[in-house]
Structure formats: C-alpha cells, structure tokens
C-alpha positions as MATLAB code, in Angstrom:
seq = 'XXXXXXXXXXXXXXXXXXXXXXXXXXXXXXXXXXXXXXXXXXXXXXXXXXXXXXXXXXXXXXXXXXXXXXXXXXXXXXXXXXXXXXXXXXXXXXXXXX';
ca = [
     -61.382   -9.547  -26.442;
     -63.960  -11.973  -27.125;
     -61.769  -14.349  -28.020;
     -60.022  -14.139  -24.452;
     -63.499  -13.586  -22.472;
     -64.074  -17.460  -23.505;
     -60.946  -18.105  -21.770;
     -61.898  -16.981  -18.157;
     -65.980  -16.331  -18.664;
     -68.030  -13.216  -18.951;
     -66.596  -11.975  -16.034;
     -62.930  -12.247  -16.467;
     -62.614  -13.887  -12.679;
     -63.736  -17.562  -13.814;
     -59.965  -19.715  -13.682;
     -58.510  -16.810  -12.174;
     -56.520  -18.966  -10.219;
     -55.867  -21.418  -12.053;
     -52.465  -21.061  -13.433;
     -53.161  -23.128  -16.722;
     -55.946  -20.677  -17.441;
     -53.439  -17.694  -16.993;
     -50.681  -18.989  -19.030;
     -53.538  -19.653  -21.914;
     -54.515  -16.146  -21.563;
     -51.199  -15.151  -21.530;
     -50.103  -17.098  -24.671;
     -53.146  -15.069  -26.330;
     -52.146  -11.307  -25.472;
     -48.709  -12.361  -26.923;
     -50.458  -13.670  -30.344;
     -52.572  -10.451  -30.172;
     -49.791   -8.084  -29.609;
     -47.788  -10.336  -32.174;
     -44.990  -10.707  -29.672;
     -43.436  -13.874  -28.850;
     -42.363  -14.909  -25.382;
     -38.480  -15.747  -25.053;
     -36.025  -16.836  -22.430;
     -37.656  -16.253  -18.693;
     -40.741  -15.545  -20.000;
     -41.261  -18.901  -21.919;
     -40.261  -21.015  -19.375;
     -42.451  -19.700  -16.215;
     -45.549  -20.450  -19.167;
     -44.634  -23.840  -19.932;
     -44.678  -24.226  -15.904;
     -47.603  -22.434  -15.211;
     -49.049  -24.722  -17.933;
     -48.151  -27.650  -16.030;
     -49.499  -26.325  -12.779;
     -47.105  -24.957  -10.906;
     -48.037  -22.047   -8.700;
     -47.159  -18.259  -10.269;
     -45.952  -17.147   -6.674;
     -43.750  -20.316   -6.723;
     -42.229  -19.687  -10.467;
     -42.290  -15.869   -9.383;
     -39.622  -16.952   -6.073;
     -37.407  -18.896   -8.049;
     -37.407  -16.926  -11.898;
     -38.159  -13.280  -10.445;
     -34.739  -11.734  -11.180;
     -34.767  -12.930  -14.485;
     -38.378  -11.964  -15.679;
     -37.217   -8.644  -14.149;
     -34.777   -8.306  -16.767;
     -36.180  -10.018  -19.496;
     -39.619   -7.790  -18.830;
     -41.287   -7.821  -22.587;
     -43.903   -6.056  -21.122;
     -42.269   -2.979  -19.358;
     -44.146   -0.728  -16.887;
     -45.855   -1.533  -13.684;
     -45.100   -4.648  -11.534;
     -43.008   -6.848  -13.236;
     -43.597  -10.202  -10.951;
     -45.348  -13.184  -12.700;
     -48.024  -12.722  -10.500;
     -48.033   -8.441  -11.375;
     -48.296   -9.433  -14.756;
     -51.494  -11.885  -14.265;
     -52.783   -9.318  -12.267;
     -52.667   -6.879  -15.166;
     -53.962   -9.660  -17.271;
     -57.181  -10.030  -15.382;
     -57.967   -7.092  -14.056;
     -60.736   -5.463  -16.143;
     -59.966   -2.423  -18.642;
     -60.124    0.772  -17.133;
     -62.558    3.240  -18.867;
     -63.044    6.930  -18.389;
     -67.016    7.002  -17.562;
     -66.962   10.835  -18.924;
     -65.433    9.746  -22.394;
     -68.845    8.061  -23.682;
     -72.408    9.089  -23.778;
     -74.557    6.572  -21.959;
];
C-alpha cells in the first residue's frame, strides 16, 4: 500500500484523473496480486498510458474487457475498475479498538 500511496499521494485522489496515473496504479495491483494483464486488458493500459481517456477506451473495448474481466465482481467498465482502484478500503469501525 505504501508503495501505491506514492503513486496518487496521501490521499489516494492526487492524479485521479489522470489516466497515466491510473494505468501505473493499475500495472501495480497486477504485480501485487502477481497477475498479469492479457488481451483487452493490456491494450486499454498501454492507451491509458498514452493518454487516452478511460471513458473513451471503455466505448470502444467495453465488450471485450467484459469478457476478458481478470478481475470478476462488481462493475466491469474500465472506468468501474479505476473506480475500485481509487476508492479507499472499506473498514468495519467496530472490528478495531481505537
């Protein structure tokens, strides 16, 4: 986590949209997890990497991120999963003693 809070800033909002940022955060929860991005996937990164707008790679690549999901569950758009991505954890206030 600390690694990725230097990505987007203490309060994970800094970059949040800029697509380059995402796609760099993005490329670290895949090394983390220690899966690899393939096919659909791959190819909106490399684009958001250059620039290119998420709801712009979402219109034209949404059918096959759909079906290519490697992260199943919830909304499956590009700009779902960068949602997810920056959002902050959620945390059960009753689980820990303050």
């Amino acid at each position: 986590m600390a690694e990725m809070s230097e990505t987007f800033g203490e309060d994970g909002e800094s970059g949040a949209e800029d697509p380059r940022k995402m796609a760099a955060m993005m490329r670290k929860i895949f090394q983390a997890t220690g899966m690899e991005p393939t096919g659909a996937m791959l190819e909106a990164m490399k684009r958001m990497e250059s620039g290119e707008d998420p709801d712009k790679i979402d219109e034209e690549m949404g059918d096959l991120l759909d079906s290519q999901d490697p992260m199943p569950g919830g909304d499956s758009s590009v700009k779902g999963r960068l949602k997810r991505l920056m959002e902050p954890p959620n945390v059960d206030p009753g689980l820990y003693d303050v």
